[in-house]
SEDREN-911136 format. One record per residue: x, y, z of N, C-alpha, C, O, CB in turn. Coordinates in steps of 0.2 Angstrom, whole numbers, plus 5000, padded with zeros to 4 digits. Glycine has a CB too. Layout:
<sites>
XYZXYZXYZXYZXYZ...
</sites>
This chain:
<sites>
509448504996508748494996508548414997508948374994508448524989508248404999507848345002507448294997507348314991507348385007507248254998507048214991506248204994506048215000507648134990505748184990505048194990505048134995504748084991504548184983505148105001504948045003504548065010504648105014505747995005504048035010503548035017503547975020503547925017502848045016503447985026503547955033502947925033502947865036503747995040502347955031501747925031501347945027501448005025501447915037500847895024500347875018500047935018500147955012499847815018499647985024499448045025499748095023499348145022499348055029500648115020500848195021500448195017499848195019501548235021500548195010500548205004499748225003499648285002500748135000499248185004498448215003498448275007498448335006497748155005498648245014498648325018498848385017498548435018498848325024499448375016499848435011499548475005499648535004500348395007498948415002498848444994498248474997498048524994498848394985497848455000497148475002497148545007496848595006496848405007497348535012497248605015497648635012497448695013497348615020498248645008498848705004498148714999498048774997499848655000497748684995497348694992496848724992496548744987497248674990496548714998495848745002495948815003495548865001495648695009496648825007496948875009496948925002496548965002497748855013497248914994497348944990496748964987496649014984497648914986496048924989495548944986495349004990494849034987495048884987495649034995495249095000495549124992496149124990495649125009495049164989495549244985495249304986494749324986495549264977495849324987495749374993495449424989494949454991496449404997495749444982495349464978494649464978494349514981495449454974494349424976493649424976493349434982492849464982493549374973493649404989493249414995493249494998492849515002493549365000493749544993493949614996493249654992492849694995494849654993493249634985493049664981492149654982491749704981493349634975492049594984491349594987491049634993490549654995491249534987491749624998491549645005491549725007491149755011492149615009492049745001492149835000491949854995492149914995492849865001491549824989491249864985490449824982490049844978491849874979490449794986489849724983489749724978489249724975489249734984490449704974490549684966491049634965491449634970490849734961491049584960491349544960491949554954491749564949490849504958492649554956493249604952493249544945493549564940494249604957492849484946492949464938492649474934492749454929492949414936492049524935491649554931491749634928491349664925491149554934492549654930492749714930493549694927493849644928492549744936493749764923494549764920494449694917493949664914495249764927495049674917495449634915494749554914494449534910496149624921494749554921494249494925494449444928494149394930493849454920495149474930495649424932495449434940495549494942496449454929495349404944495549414952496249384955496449324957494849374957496649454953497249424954497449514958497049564957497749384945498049524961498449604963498249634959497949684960499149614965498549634950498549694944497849694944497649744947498949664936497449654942496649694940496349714948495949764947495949634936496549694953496249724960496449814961496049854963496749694967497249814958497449884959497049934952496949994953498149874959497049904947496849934943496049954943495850014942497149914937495549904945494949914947494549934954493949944954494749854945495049934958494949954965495349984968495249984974494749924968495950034964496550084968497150044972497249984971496050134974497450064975497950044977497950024985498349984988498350084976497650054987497350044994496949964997497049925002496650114994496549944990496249894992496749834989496849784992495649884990497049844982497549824980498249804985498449744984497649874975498349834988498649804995498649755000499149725002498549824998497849775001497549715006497449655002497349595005496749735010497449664994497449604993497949564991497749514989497049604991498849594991499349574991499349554995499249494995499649604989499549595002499649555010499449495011499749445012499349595015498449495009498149425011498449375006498549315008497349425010498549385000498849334996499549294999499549245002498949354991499949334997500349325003500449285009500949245010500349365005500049295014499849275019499749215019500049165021499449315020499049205016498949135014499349105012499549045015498649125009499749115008500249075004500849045008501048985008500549124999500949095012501649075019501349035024501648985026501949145024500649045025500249015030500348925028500648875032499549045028500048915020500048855016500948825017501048765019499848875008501148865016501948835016502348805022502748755023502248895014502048875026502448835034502048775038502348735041502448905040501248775036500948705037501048665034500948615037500448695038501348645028501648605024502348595025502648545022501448635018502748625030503348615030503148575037503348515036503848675030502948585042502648565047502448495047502548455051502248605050502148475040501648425042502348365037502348305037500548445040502748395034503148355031503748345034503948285033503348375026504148385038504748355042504748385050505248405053505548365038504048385050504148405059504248455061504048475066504648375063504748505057505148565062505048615055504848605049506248545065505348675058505548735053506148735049506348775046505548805057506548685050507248685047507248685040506948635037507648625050507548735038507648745032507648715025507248715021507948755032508448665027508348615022507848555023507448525018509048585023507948545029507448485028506648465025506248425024507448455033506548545026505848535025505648575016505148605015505448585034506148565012506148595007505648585001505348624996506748595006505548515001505048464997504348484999503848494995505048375000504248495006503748505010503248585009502648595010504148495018503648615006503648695005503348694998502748704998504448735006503648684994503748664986503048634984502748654979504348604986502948564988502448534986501648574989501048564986502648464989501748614994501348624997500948714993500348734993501648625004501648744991501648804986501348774981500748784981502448844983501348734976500948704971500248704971499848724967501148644970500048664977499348664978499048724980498548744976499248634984499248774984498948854984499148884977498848934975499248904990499448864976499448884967498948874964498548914964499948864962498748804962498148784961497548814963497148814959498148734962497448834968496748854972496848924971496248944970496648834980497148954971497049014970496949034963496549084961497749054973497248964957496948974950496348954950495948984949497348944944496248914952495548874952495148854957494948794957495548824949494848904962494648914969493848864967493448874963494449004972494048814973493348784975492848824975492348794974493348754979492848894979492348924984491948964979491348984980492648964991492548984972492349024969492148994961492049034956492849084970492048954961491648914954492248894949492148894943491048964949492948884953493448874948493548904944493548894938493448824945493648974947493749044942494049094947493749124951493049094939494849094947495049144952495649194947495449214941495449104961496449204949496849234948497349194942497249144940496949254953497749234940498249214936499149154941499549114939498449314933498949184945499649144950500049174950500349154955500049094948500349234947501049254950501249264952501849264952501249274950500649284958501149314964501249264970501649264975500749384967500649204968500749154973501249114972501449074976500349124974501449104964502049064962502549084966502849054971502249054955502649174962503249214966503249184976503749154978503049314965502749194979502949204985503049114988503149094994502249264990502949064982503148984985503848994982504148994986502648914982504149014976504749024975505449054980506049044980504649054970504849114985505249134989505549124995506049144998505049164990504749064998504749025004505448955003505848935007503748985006505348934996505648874994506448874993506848824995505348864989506548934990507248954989507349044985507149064979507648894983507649084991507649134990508149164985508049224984507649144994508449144983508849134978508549144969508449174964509249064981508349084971507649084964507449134964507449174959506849044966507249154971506549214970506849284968506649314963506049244978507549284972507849374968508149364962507949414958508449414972508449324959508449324951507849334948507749374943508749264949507249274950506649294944506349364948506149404944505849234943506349384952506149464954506549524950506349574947506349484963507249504950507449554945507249554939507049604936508049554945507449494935506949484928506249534929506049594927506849384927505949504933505149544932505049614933504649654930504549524938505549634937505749714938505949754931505749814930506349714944506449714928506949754923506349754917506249794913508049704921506049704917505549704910504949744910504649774905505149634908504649724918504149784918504349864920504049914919503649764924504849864922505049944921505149964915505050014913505749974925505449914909505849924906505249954898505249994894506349864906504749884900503949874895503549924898503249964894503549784897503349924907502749954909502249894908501649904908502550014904502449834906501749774904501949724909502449684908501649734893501649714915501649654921501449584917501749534919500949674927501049594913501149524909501449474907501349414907501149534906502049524905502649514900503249514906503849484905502649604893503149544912503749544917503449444919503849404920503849624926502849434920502649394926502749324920502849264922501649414932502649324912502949284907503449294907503649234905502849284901503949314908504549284907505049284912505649284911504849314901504649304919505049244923504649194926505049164930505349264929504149174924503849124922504249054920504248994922503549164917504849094913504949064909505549034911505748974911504949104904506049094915506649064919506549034926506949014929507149124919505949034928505949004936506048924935506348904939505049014940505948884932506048814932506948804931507348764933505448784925506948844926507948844926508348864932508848854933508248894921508048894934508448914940508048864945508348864951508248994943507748834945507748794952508148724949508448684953506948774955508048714944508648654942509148674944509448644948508848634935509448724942510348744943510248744952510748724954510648854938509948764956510148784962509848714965509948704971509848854966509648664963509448604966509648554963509248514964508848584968510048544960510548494954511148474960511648524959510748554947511348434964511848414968512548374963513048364966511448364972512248354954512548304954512648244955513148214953512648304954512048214959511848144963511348134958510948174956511548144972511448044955510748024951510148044956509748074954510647924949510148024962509548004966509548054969509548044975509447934970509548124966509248194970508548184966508448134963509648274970508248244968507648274966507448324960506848334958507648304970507948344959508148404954507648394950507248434950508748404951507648344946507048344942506448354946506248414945507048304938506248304949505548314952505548394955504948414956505348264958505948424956505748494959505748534953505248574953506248524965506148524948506048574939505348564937504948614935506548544933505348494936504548494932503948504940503348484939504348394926503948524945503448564947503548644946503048694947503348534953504248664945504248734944504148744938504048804936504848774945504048704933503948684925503348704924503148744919504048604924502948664930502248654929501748734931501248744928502148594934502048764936501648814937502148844934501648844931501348834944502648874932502748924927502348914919502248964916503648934926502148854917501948834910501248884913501048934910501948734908500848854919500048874918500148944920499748984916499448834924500548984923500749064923500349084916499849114914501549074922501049044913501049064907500349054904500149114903501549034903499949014901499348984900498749014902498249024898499348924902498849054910498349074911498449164908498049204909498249064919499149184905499149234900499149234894499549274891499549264901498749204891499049184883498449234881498249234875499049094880498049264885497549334880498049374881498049424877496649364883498549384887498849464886499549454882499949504881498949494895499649394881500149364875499849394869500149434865500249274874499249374868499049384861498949464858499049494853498449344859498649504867498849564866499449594865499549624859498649584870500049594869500749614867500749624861500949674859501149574869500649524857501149534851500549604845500849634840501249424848499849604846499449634845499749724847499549764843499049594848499949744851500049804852499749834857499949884859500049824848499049814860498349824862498149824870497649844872497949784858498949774875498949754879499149814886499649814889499249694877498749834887498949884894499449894897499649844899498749874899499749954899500249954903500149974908499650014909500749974900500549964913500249964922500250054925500750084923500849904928499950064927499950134928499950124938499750074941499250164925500350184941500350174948499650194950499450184956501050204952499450224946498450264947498050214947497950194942498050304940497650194954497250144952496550204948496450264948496950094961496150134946495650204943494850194947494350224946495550194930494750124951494250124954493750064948493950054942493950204955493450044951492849994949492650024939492250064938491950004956492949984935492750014929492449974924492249924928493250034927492349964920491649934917491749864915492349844915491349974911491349824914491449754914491949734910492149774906490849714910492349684912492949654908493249704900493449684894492549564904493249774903493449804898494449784893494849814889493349884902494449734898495049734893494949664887495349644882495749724899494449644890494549594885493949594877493949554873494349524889
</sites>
């Protein structure tokens, strides 16, 4: 992995600005208004994230708004790789990717467009973890898989790999060279696994509460104001 150095004074703002602008699109909320003329944070959970999409507006739209997330997200990533080492090449552009996942992390938590109220992150962390190192992404995929099959509570799978995503990117970007990166690349996986986590600490308190939902593959359609909280 490559170390955070820029060629010029510009990657860095350009990088965090449009990877950020880009996260502010949520797709949630733009599906939910466009196909139901409701606003999905006023509904379920209140979260505009994939879980309250699917559970407040079926699976069908719950989709479209995986894919766009998604979407965005790779979008952010690969112009972020582009605008940091020129090419698509893997290694080199690894900083570039990383740094640029962070920022649509950010926007997608805290969308400009939408009053600094959007989703939880998981799935945009997950799909910058994927672009960045795939390796990362199928260990914490399996974790999230074996807890939520295991629980039925997405919560509780998307906390606690949450919890192991910053350890795994140490261990697989750790060269044993002083002057790698390893750290700087842990505490940004540090950083957006911590607000994951942060941005669940009502469905923590549910869990430990007993009270916290478990996911059903049934969407159930537009249901009454912030009935989970």
């Amino acid at each position: 992995m490559t170390a955070f150095l820029f060629d010029s004074w510009f990657q860095f703002p350009l990088i965090a600005v449009i990877s950020y602008l880009l996260g502010s699109i949520n797709t949630s909320i733009i599906v939910s208004k466009l196909a139901m003329h409701k606003d999905i944070r006023n509904y379920g959970s209140g979260n505009a994230g994939f879980t309250n999409a699917v559970r407040s507006m079926g699976w069908k739209k719950g989709l479209i708004v995986l894919f766009g997330d998604i979407f965005r997200c790779a979008v952010a990533v690969l112009i972020g790789q582009l605008i940091y080492c020129g090419s698509f090449d893997f290694e080199q552009g690894a900083s570039g990717r990383l740094l640029s996942g962070a920022f649509v992390f950010l926007g997608h938590i805290y969308p400009i467009y939408f009053g600094f109220k959007g989703g939880k992150g998981a799935l945009t962390a997950a799909t910058t973890v994927l672009l960045y190192d795939p390796r990362v992404f199928a260990i914490g995929m399996a974790v999230f898989f074996i807890v939520v099959f295991a629980t039925k509570y997405i919560s509780l799978g998307s906390v606690c790999t949450a919890v192991i995503m910053p350890i795994m990117v140490f261990i697989f970007s750790y060269t044993g060279v002083i002057e790698d990166m390893s750290i700087g690349y842990t505490l940004i996986a540090a950083g957006m696994g911590g607000l994951v986590i942060f941005k669940h600490r009502s469905n923590i308190v549910r869990l430990i509460k007993g009270t916290e939902s478990k996911f059903s593959f049934k969407g159930k359609g537009l249901m009454e104001k912030n009935s989970e909280k």
